[in-house]
C-alpha positions as CSV (number, residue, x, y, z in Angstrom):
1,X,0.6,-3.6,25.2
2,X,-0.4,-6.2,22.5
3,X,1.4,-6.3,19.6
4,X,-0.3,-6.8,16.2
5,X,1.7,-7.2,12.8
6,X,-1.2,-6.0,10.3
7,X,1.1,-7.1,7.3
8,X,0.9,-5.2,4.1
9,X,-2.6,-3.3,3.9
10,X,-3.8,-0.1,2.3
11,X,-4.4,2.9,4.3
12,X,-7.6,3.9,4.3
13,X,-9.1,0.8,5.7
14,X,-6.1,0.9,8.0
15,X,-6.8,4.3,9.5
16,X,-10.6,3.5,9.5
17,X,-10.3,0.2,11.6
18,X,-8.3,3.1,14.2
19,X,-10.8,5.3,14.4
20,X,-13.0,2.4,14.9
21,X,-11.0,0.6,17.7
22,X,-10.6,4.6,19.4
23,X,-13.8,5.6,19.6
24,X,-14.9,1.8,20.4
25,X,-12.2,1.6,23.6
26,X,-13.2,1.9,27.0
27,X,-11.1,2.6,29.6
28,X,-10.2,-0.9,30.5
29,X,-9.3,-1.6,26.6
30,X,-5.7,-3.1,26.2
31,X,-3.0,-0.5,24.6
32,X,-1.8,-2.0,21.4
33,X,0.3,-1.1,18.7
34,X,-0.1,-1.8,15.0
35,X,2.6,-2.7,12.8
36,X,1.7,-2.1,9.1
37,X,3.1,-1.8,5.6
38,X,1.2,0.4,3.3
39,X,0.6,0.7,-0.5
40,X,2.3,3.5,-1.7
41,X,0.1,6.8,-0.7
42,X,1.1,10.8,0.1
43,X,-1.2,11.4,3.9
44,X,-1.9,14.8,4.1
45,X,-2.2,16.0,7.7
46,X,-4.8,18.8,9.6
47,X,-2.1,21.7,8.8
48,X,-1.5,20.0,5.4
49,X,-0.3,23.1,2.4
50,X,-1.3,22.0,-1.3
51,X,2.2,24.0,-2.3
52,X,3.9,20.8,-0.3
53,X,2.8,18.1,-3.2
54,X,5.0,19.0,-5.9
55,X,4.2,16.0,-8.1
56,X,2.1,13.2,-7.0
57,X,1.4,11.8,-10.0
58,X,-0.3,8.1,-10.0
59,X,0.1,8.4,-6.1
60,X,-3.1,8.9,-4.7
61,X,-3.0,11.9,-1.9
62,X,-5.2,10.9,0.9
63,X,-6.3,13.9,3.8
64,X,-6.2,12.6,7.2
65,X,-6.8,13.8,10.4
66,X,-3.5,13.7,11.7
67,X,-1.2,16.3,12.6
68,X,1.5,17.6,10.1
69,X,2.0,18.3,6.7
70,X,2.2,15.5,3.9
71,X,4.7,12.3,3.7
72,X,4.3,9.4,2.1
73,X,4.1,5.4,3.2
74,X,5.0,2.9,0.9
75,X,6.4,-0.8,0.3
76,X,9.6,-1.2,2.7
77,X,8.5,1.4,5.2
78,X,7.2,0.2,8.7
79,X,4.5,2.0,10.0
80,X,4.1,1.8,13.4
81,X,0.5,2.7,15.1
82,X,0.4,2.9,18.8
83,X,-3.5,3.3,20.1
84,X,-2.8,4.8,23.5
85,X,-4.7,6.1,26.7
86,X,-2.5,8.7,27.6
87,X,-5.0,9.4,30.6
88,X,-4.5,6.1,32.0
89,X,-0.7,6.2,31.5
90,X,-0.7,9.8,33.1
91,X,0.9,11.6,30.7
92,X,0.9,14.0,27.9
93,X,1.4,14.5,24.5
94,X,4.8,16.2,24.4
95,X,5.7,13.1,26.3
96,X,4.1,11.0,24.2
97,X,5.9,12.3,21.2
98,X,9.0,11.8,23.2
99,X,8.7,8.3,23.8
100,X,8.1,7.6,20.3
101,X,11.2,9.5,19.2
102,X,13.3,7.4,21.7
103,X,11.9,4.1,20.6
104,X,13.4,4.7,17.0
105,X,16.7,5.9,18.9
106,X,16.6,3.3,20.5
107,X,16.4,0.7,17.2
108,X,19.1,2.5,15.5
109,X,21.4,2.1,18.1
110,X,20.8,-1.8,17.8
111,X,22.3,-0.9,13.9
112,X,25.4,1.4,15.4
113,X,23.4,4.6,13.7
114,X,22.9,7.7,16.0
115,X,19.7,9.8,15.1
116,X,18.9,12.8,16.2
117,X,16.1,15.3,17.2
118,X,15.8,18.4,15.7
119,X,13.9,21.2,17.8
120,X,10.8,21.8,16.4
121,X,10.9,19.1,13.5
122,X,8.8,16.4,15.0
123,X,10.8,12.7,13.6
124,X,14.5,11.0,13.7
125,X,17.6,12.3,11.8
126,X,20.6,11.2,11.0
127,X,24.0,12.9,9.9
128,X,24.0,11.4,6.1
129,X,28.3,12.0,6.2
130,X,28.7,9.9,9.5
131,X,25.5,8.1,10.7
132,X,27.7,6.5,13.5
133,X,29.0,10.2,14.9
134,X,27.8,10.1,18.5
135,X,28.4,13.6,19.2
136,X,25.2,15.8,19.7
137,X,23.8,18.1,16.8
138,X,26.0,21.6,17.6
139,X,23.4,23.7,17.3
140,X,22.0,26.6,14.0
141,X,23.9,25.7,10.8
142,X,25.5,27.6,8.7
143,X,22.6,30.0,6.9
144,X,19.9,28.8,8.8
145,X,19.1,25.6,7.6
146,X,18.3,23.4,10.1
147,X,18.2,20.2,8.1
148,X,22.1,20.7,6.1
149,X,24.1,17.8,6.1
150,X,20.7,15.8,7.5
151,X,18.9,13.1,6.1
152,X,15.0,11.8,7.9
153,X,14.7,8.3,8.4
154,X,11.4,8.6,10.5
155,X,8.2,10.4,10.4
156,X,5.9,10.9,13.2
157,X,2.1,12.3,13.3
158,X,-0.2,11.8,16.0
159,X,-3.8,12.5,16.6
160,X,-5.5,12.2,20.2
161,X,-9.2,11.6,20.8
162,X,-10.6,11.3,24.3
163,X,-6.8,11.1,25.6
164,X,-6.7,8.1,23.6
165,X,-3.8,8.3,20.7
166,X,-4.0,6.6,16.8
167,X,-1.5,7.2,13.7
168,X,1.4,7.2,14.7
169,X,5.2,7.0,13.0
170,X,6.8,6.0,9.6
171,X,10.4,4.3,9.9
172,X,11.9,4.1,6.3
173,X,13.8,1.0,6.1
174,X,14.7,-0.4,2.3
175,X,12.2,1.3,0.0
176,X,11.9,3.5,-3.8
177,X,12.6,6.9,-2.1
178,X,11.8,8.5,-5.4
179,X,8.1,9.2,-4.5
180,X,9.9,11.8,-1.4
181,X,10.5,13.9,-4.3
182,X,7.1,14.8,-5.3
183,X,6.3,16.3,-2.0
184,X,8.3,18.5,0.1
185,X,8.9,16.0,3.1
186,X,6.3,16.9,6.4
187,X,6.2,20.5,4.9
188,X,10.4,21.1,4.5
189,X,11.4,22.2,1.4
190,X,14.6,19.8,0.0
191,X,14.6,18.0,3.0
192,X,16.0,14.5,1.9
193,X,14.5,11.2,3.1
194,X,16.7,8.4,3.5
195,X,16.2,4.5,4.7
196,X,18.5,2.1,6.4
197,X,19.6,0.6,3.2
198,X,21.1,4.1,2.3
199,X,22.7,3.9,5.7
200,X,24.2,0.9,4.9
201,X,22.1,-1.1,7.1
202,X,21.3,-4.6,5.3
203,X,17.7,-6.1,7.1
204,X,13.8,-5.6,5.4
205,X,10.4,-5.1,7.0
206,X,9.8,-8.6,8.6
207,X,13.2,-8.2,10.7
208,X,12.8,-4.6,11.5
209,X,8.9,-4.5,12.0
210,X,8.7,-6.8,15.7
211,X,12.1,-5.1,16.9
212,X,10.4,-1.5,16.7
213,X,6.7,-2.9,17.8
214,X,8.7,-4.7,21.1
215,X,10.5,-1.6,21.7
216,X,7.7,0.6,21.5
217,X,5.5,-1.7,24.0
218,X,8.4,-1.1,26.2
219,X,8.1,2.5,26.3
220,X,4.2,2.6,27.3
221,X,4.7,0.2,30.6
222,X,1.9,1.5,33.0
């Protein structure tokens, strides 16, 4: 898999120049994955609710065609595309999604953090009063909140066309998380965002960017 840092770009020639390079691929096209930082922007997915963009204010909202509900990219967050052929790979998207999930695990363990899936929550967690616990999630919370005590460091939506995958994840590293607050985070009401710097973790994009893009080339090995 070849792996391309895009730099700092906006996003809707980003997601264009996907589309593009998906419907252009052939079956003997290269995977590759795309490692971006974006201008700050909410993405609205397919299943996207206005009631979820509380206050957007200057930030322009832009619908995609991605699953999910809205987040928000921004200066500080890697954004990791991976253009796929799932087909060719043999497998599916559940695995797919999988793979992607253990490729941020797999980075925060190289920072001593434990995240964590949560059934049904597509993304990476972490317990925001011990990120370093390395016990498993225990299970419903208290009242039925499946998020208490939680804090999302990464975001994941995918779209597949022709087997073939583009968008992709959103790992927050050091960046303004005050823009989370005019949306409620991939549809969750008071779900709070948090970045490695909260975490305690002391790096920045251009350190954190080829670690995830390396480990995720690992994970799609034929």
């Amino acid at each position: 898999m070849r792996v391309v840092s895009l730099g700092r770009r906006p996003y809707e020639p980003t997601l264009a120049a996907m589309r593009a390079f998906t419907e252009a691929r052939t079956p003997q096209t290269p995977d590759e994955v795309w490692l971006v930082e974006h201008d700050p922007v909410y993405t609205q997915g397919l299943a996207g609710k206005a009631e979820h963009l509380l206050n957007p204010g200057a930030i322009p909202v832009v619908a995609t065609n991605r699953g999910g509900q809205v987040t928000y990219h921004g200066p500080g967050q890697v954004v990791a595309y991976p253009l796929v052929d799932l087909q060719r790979l043999g497998i599916y998207v559940k695995e797919y999604v999988y793979r992607l999930e253990n490729a941020v695990l797999r980075l925060l363990e190289g920072h001593h953090l434990t995240g964590h899936r949560v059934a049904g929550a597509p993304g990476i967690y972490v317990r925001l009063a011990d990120p370093w616990s390395h016990s498993a999630l225990a299970g419903p919370t208290p009242g039925g909140d499946p998020f208490r005590g939680l804090g999302k460091v990464a975001a994941l939506g995918v779209k597949v066309s022709r087997h073939c995958t583009y968008h992709g994840l959103a790992l927050n590293v050091a960046m303004d998380l005050r823009p989370f607050a005019g949306i409620n985070p991939c549809g969750y009401a008071g779900l709070q965002t948090v970045d490695l710097a909260t975490l305690g973790v002391n790096t920045d994009w251009a350190r954190v960017a080829p670690s995830l893009g390396q480990i995720l080339a690992s994970q799609f090995r034929p």
